[in-house]
C-alpha positions in Angstrom: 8.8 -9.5 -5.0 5.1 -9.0 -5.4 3.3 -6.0 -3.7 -0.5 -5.3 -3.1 -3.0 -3.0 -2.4 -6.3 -4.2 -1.5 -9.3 -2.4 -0.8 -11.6 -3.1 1.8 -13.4 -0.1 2.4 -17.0 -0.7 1.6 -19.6 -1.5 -1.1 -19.3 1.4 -3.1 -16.7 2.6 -2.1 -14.1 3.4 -4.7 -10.1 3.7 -3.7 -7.7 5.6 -6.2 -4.1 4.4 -6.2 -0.9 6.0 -7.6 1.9 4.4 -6.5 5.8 5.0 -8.0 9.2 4.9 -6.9 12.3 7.0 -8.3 12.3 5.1 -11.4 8.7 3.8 -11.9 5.7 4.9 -12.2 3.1 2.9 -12.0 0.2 5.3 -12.6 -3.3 6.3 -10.8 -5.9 3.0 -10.9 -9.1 2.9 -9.2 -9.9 0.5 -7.6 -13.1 -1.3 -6.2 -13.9 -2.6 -3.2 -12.8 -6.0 -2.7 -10.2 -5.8 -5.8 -6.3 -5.3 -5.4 -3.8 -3.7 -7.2 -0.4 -5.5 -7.8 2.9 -5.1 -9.2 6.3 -6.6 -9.1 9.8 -5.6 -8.5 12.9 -6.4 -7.0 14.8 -4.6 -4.2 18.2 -2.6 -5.7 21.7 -3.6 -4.7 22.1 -0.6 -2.7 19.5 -1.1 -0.1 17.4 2.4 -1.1 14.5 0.8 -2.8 11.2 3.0 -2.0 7.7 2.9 -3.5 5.4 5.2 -2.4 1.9 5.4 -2.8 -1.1 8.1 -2.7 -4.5 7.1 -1.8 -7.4 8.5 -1.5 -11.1 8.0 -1.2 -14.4 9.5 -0.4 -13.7 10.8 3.2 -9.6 10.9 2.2 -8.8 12.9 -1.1 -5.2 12.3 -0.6 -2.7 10.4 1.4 0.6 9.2 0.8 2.8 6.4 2.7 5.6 4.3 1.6 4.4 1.1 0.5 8.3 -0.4 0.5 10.7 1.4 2.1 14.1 -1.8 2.2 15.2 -0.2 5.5 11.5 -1.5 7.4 10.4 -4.0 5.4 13.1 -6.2 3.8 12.1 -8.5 6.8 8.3 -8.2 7.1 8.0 -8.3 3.5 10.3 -11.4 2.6 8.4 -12.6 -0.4 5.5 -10.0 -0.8 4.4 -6.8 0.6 0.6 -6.8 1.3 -1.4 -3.5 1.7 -5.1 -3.5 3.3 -7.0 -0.8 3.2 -10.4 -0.3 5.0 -12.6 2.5 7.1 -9.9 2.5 10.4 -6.8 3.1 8.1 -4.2 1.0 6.5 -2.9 -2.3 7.7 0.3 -4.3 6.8 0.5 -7.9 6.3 3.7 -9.2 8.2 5.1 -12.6 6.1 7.1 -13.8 9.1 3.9 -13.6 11.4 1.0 -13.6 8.6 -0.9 -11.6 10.7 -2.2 -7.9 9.6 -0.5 -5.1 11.5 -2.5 -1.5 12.1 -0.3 0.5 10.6 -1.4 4.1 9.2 -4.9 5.6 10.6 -6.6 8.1 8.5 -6.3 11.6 9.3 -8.9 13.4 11.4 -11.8 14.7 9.7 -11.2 18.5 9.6 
């Protein structure tokens, strides 16, 4: 299964990635707007695979969701698991609909 993080924040606007589960880590990228980050892996035998991911950006310096977690997204994410990320907050791409799904907002500005 292939899984993405895209960013869609802005000209200029840089987002940093880290993503890893309890084996892998896939380390901290940066990533420009309009690029993606991508890597691939397969769900374990046991159901439990999670890969979770901190983010962070200009107005965010961190913030951490669960990219794949089996128990929500072995349906949605049937062949791939997309992540956009833009100014409102982070959005799923559901493969059985295609259509992006609002799924984190940012936190308030303190």
């Amino acid at each position: 299964m292939e899984a993405s993080i895209d960013n869609k924040l802005g000209i200029g606007k840089n987002l940093s990635v880290h993503c890893q589960s309890k084996d892998d880590d896939l380390g901290e990228h940066s990533i420009s707007n309009d690029e993606s980050f991508k890597w691939e892996f397969s769900p374990n035998v046991w159901e439990t695979t999670l890969y979770f991911c901190v983010l962070g950006w200009e107005r965010v310096r961190s913030y951490e969701f669960d990219a794949y977690s089996f128990g929500r997204d072995r349906s949605r994410c049937e062949t791939r698991c997309a992540w956009l990320v833009s100014i409102e907050g982070i959005y799923a791409l559901n493969d059985q609909t295609t259509l992006w799904e609002f799924f984190y907002p940012w936190p308030p500005l303190s």
